[in-house]
BAVEXVO-511274 format. One line per 4 residues: number of its first residue (from 1); their letters; for each residue x, y, z of N, C-alpha, C. Coordinates in steps of 0.1 Angstrom, whole numbers, plus 2048, in hexadecimal, padded with zeros to 3 digits. Example, Ala and Ser with C-alpha at 12.3 -4.5 7.8 and 13.67 -1.06 7.14 Angstrom:
2
1 = as = 884:7C7:84E:87B:7D3:84E:884:7DF:84E; 880:7EA:847:889:7F5:847:881:800:84F
! end
This chain:
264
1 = xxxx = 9C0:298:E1C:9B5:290:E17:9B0:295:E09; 9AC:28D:E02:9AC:292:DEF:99C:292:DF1; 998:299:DE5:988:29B:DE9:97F:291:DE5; 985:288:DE2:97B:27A:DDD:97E:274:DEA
5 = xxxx = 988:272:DF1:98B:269:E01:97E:272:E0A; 97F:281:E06:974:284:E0E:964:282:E0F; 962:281:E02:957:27B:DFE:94C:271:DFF; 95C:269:DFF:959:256:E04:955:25D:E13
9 = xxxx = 95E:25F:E1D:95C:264:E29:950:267:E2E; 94D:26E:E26:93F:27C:E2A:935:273:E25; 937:268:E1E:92A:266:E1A:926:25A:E21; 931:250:E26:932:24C:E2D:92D:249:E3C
13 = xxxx = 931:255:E3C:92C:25B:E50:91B:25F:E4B; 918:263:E41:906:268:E40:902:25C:E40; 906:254:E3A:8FE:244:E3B:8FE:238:E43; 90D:239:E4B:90C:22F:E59:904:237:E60
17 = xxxx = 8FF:247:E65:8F9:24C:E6C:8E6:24C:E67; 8E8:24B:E5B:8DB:251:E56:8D3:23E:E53; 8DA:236:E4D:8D9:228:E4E:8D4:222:E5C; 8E1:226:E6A:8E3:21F:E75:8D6:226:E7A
21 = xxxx = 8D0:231:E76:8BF:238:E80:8B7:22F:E7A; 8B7:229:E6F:8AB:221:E67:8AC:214:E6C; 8BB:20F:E6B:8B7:204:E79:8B4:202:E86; 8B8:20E:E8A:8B5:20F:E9B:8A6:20E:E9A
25 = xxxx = 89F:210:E91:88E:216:E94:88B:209:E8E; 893:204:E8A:889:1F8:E7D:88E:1E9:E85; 899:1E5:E86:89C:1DA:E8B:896:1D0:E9A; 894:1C4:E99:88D:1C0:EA6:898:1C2:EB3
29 = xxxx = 894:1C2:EBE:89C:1C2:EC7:8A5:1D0:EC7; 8A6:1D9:EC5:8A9:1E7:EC2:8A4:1F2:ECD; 8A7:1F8:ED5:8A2:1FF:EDD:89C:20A:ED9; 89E:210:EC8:898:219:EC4:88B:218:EC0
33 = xxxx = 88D:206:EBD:884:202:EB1:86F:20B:EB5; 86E:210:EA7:863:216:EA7:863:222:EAE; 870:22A:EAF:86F:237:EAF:867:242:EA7; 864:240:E9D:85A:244:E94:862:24F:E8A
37 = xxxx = 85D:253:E7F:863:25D:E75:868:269:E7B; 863:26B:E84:86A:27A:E89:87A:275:E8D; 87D:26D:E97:88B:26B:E9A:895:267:E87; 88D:25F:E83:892:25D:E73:893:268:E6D
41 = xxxx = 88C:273:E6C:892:281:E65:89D:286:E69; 89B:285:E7B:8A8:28F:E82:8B2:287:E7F; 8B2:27C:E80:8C1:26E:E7A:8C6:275:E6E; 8BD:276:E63:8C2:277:E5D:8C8:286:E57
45 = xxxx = 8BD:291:E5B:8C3:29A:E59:8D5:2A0:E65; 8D4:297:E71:8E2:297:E78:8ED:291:E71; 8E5:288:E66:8F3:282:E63:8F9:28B:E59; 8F0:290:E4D:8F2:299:E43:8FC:2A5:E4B
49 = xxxx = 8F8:2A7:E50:902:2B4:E5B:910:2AF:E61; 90D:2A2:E68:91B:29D:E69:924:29B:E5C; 91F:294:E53:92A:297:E46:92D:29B:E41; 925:2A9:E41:92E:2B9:E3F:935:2B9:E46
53 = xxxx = 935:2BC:E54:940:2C2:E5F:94D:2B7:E5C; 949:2A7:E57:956:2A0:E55:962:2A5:E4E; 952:2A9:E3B:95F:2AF:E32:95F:2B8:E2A; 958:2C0:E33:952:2D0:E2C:959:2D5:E25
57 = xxxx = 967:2D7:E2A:974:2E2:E2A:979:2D9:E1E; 975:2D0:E1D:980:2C8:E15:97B:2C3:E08; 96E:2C0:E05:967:2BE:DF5:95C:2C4:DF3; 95A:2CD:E01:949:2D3:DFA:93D:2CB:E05
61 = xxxx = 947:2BF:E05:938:2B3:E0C:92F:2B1:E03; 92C:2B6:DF8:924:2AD:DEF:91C:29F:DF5; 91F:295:DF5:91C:28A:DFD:910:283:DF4; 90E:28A:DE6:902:286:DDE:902:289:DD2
65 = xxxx = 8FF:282:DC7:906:286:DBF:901:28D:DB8; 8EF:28D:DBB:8E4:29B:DB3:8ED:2A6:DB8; 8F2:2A6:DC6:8F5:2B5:DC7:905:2B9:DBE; 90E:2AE:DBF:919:2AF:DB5:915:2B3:DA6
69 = xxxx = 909:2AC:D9F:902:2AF:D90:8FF:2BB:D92; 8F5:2BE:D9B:8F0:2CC:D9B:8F8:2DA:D98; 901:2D5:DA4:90B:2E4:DA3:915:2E2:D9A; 91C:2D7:D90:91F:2D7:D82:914:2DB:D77
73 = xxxx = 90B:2D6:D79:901:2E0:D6E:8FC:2F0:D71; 901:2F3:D77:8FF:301:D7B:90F:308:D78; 919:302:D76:929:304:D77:92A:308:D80; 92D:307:D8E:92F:303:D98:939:2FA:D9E
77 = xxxx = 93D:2F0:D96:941:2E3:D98:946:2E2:D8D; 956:2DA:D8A:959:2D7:D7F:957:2CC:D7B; 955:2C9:D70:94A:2BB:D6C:957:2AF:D6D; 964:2B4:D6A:96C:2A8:D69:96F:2A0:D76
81 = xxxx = 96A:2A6:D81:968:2A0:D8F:95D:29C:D92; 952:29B:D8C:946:295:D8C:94A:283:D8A; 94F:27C:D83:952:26D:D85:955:26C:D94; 95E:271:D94:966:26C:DA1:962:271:DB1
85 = xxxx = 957:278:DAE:952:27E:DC1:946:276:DBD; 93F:26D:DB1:936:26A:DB0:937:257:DBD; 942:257:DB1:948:248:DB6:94C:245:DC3; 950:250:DCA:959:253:DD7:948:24F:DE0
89 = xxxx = 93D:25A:DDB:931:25C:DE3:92C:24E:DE6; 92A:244:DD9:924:235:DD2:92A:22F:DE4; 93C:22E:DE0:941:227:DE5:940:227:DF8; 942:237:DFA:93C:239:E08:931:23A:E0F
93 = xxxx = 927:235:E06:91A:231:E08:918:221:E0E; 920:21D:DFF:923:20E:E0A:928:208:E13; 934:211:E13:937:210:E24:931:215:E30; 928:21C:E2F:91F:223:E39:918:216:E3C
97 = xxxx = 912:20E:E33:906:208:E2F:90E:1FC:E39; 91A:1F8:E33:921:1E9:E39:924:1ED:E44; 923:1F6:E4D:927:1F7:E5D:91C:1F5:E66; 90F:1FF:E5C:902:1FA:E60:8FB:1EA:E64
101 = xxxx = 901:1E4:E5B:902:1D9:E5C:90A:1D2:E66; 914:1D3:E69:91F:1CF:E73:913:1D4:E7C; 911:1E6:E80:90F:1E4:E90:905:1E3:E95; 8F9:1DD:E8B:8EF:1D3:E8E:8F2:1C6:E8C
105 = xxxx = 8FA:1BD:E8C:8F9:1B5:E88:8F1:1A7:E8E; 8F0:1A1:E99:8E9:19A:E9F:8D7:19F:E9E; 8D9:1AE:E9A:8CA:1B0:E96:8C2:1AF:E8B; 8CC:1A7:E7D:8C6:1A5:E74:8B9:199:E71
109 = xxxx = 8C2:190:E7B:8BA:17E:E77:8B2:17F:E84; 8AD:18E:E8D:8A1:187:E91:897:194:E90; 89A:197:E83:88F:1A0:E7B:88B:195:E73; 87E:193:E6E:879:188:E62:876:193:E5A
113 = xxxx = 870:1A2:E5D:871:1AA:E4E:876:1AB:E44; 872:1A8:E37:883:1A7:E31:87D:1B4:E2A; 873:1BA:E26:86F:1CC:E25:879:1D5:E2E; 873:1CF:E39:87C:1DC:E45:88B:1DB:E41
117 = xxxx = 88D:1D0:E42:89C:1D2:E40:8A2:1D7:E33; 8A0:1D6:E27:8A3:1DB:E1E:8A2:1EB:E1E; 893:1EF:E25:892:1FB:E26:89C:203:E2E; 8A2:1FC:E35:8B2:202:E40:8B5:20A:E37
121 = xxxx = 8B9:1FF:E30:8C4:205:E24:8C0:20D:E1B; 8B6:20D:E12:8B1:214:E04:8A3:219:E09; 89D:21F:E03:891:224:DFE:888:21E:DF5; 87A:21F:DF5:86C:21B:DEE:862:220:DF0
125 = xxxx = 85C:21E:DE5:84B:228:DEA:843:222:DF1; 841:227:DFB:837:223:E02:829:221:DFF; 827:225:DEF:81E:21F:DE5:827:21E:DD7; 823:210:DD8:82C:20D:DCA:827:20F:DBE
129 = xxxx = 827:21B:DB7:821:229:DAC:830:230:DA8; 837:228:DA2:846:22E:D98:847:23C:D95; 839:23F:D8F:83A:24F:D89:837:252:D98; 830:254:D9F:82C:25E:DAB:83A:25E:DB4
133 = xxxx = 841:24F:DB5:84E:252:DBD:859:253:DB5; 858:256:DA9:861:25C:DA1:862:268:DA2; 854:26E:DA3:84E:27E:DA4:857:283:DB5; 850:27E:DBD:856:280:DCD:867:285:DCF
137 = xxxx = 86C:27A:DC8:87F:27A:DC6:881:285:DBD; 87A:28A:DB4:879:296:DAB:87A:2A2:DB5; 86E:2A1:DBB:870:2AD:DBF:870:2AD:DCE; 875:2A3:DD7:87A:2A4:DE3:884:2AA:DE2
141 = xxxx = 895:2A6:DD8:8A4:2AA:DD0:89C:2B6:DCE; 895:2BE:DC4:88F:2CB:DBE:894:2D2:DCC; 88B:2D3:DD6:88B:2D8:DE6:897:2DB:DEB; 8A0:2CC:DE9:8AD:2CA:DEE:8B6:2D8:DE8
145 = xxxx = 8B3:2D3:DDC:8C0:2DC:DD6:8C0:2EB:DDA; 8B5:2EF:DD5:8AC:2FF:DD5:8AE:300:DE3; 8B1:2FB:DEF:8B4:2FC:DF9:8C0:302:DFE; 8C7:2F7:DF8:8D7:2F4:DFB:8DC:303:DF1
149 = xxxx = 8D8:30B:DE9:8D9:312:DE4:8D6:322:DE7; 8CC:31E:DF0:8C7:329:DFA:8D0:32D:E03; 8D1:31C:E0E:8DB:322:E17:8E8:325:E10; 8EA:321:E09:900:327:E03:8F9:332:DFC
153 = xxxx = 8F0:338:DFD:8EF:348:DF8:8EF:355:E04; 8F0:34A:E14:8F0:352:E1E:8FD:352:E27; 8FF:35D:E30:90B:35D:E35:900:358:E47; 909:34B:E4C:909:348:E5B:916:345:E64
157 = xxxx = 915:345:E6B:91F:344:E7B:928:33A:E73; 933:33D:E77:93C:330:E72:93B:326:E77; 939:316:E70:935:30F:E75:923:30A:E77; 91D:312:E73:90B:311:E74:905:30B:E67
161 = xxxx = 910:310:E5B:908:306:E4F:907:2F9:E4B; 90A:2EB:E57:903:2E3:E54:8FB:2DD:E5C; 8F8:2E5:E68:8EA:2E1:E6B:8E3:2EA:E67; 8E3:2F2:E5D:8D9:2F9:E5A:8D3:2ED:E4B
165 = xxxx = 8DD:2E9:E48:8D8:2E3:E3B:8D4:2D1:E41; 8D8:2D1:E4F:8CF:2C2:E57:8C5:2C4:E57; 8C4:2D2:E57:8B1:2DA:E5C:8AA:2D4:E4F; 8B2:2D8:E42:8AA:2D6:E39:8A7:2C9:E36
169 = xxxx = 8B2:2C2:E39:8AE:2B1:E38:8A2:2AD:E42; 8A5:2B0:E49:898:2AE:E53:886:2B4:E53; 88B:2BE:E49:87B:2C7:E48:876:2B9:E3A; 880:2B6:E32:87F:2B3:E27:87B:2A4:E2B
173 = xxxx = 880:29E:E34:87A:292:E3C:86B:28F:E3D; 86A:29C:E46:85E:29C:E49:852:29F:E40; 859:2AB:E35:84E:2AE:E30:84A:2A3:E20; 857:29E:E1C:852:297:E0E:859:288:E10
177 = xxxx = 85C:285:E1A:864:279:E1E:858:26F:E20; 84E:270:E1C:843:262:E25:841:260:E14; 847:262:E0B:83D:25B:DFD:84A:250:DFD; 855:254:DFB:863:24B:DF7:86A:24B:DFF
181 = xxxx = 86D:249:E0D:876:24D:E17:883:256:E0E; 87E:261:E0A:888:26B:E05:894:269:E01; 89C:25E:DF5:8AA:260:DF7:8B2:26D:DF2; 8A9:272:DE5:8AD:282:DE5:8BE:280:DE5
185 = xxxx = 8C1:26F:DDF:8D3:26D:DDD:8D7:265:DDA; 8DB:262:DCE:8D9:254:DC6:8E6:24E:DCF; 8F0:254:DD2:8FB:24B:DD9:8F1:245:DE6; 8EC:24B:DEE:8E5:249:DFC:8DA:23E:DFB
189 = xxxx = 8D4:23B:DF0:8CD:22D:DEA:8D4:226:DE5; 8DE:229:DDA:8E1:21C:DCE:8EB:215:DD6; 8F6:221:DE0:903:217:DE9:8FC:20D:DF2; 8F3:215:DFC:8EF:205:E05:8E9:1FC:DFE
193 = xxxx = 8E1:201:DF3:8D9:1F6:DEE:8E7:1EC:DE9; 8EC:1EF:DDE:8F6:1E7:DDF:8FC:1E0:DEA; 8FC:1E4:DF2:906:1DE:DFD:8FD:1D1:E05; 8F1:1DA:E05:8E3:1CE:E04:8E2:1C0:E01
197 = xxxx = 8E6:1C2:DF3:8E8:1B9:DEA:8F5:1B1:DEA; 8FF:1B4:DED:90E:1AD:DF2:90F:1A8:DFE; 907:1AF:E0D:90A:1AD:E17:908:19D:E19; 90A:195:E21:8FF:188:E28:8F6:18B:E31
201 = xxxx = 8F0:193:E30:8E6:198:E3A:8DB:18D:E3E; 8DB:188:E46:8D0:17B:E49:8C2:180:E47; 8B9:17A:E3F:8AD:179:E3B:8AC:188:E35; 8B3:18B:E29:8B3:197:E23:8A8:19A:E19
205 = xxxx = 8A9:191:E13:89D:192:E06:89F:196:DFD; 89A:198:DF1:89F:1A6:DE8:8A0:1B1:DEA; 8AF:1B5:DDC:8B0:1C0:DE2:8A9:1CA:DD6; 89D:1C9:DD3:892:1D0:DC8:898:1D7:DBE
209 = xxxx = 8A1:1D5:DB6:8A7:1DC:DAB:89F:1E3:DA3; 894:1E0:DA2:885:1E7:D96:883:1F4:D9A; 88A:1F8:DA5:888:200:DAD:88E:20B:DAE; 89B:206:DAF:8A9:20E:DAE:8AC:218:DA6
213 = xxxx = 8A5:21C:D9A:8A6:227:D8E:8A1:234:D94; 894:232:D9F:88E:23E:DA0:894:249:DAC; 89A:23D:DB3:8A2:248:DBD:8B3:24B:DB9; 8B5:24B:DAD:8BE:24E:DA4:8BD:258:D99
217 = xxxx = 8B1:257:D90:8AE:260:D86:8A4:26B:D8F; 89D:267:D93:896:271:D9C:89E:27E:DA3; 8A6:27C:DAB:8B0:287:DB2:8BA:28D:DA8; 8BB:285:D99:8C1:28A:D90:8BC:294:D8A
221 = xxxx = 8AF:295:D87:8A8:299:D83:89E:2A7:D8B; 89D:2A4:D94:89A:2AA:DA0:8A6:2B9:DA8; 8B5:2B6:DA2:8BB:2BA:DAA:8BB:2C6:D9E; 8BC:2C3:D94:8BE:2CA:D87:8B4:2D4:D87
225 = xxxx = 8A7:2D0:D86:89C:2D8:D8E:89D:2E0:D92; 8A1:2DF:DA1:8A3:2E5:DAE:8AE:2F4:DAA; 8B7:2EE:DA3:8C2:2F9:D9E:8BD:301:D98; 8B8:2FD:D89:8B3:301:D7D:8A8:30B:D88
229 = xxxx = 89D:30A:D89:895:313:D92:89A:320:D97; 8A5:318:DA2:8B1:323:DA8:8B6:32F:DA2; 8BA:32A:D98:8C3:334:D8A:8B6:33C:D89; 8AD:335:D82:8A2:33F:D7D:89E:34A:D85
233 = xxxx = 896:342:D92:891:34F:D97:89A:359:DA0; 8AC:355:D9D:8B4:361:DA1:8BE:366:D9B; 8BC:35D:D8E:8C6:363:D84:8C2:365:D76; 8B9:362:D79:8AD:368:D6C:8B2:35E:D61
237 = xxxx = 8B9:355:D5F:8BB:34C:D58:8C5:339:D5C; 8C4:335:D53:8CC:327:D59:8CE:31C:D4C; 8D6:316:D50:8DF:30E:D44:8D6:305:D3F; 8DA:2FB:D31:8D2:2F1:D29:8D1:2E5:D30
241 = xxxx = 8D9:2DE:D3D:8D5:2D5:D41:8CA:2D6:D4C; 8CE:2E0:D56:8C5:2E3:D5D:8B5:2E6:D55; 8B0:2ED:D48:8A7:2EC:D41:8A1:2DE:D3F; 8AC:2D4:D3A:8AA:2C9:D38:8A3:2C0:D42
245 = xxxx = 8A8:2C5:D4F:8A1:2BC:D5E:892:2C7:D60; 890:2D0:D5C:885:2D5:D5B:879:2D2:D53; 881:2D0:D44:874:2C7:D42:872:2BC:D45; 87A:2B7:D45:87D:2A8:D4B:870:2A4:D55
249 = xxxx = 875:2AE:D63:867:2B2:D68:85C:2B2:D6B; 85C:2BB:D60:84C:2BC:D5B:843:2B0:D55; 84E:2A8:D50:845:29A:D46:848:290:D51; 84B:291:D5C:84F:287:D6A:83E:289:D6F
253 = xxxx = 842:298:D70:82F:29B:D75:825:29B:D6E; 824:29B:D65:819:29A:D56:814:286:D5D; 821:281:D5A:820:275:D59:818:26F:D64; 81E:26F:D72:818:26B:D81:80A:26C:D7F
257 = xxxx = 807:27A:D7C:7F6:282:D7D:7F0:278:D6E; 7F4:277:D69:7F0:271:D64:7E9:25C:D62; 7F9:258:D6D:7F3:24A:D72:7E9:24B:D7C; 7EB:257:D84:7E3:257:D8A:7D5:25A:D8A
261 = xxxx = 7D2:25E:D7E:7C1:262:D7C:7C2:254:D70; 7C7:248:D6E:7C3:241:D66:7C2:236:D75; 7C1:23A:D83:7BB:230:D8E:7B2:233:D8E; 7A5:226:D93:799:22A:D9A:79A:22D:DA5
! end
C-alpha cells in the first residue's frame, strides 16, 4: 500500500467512525440519539486511534493535514509529500463522510434539523463570534500538536501509542471542544462538508461555506503554534514558519479580545 492509499484509508476510518458517533447521537429514530458529549468525545477520540492502528506502519497516520504542515515545518516531513497526503486526507474524509451517509440513511428525511445534520458532518460555533472560533481552532491544534509531540518523545508498550493519543483527542473533546465542536483538521471539516454539499441528503440545507475558512486556517495556524512552542521550550529554538504561526497567533488573540470587549 503507497502512503497516500494509506492516508485516504486512515482518514477515512477516523471519519465514518468519528462522523457515524455524531449521527448516532444526533439523528431521529437512532438508539444513541442524545447520548450526550461524553460518548461524542470517546467516538471520536476511538476513531483517531483506530486510524493509526490501520496505517501507522505505513504513512505515519497523519490523517490531518495541521499535523502533515506541522511536522514539515519543523523538518520532519518532506515538504514534497505534503500535496499528496494532503489530497489523499481531503479525499478520505469524504469517503468517511459518504458511508456515514449510506448507514443512516432512512434517518435523514425524518430529522427536520437541517443544523443537526450538517453538524454530523462539519463543525460551528456554538456562538457565531469568527475571531473567538477562530481563536478555539487556534489553539485546540496548539494542544493537539504539543501533544502529539510529547507523546513521540516517549517510549510505550508496543502497540499503546494510539490510544494514548485517543486519550488526547478525547481530553481535548472535552476540554476545548464545546466552543467549535473541535475539528483541530481541516480534511475532517472541509471533506464531509463537501460531501455535504454533493450528497442528496434529504432536507439538508446549507452547507455554510462563510464558515469553512476557520476550521482550515485555524488548525493551520494552531498546529504551527503547537510545534513552534515545542521546539522552543525543548530545543531552545524553532524555524521561520513555525515563528510565522506564532505571531500569527498572537494577532488571532489580540483580535477575538478585542471583538469581544467592543460587546455590551
Amino acid at each position: 500500500m503507497s502512503v497516500y492509499l494509506a492516508e485516504f484509508v486512515g482518514t477515512a476510518i477516523l471519519i465514518f467512525f468519528g462522523n457515524g458517533t455524531n449521527a448516532a447521537t444526533t439523528l431521529n429514530f437512532s438508539y444513541a440519539k442524545n447520548s450526550g458529549w461524553i460518548v461524542t468525545t470517546i467516538g471520536w477520540g476511538l476513531a483517531v486511534t483506530f486510524g493509526i492502528y490501520a496505517v501507522g506502519q505505513i504513512s505515519g497516520a497523519h490523517i490531518n493535514p495541521a499535523v502533515t504542515l506541522s511536522l514539515a515545518m519543523t523538518g520532519d516531513f518532506e515538504w514534497n509529500l505534503v500535496p499528496g497526503y494532503i489530497i489523499a486526507q481531503v479525499l478520505g474524509a469524504m469517503a468517511g463522510a459518504s458511508f456515514t451517509w449510506l448507514q443512516y440513511l432512512p434517518h435523514w428525511g425524518k430529522t427536520e434539523d437541517q443544523g443537526a445534520k450538517l453538524g454530523i458532518f462539519c463543525t460551528g460555533g456554538a456562538i457565531d463570534q469568527k475571531s473567538a472560533n477562530l481563536l478555539s481552532e487556534v489553539l485546540g491544534t496548539m494542544v493537539l500538536i504539543f501533544g502529539l509531540l510529547m507523546i513521540g518523545a516517549n517510549q510505550f508498550v508496543e502497540g499503546l501509542n494510539p490510544l494514548v493519543v485517543g486519550g488526547l483527542i478525547v481530553v481535548i473533546g472535552m476540554a476545548q471542544g464545546g466552543t467549535t465542536g473541535y475539528a483541530i483538521n481541516p480534511a475532517r471539516d472541509f471533506g464531509p462538508r463537501l460531501a455535504h454539499f454533493l450528497l442528496p441528503i434529504k432536507g439538508k440545507g446549507n452547507s455554510k461555506w462563510s464558515y469553512a475558512w476557520i476550521p482550515i486556517i485555524g488548525p493551520i495556524i494552531g498546529g504551527g503554534l503547537g510545534a513552534g512552542l515545542y521546539q522552543l521550550a525543548f530545543n531552545g529554538k524553532t524555524g521561520i514558519l513555525t515563528w510565522a504561526c506564532i505571531v500569527s497567533s498572537v494577532l488571532v488573540i489580540a483580535y477575538a479580545i478585542a471583538e469581544e470587549a467592543k460587546k455590551k
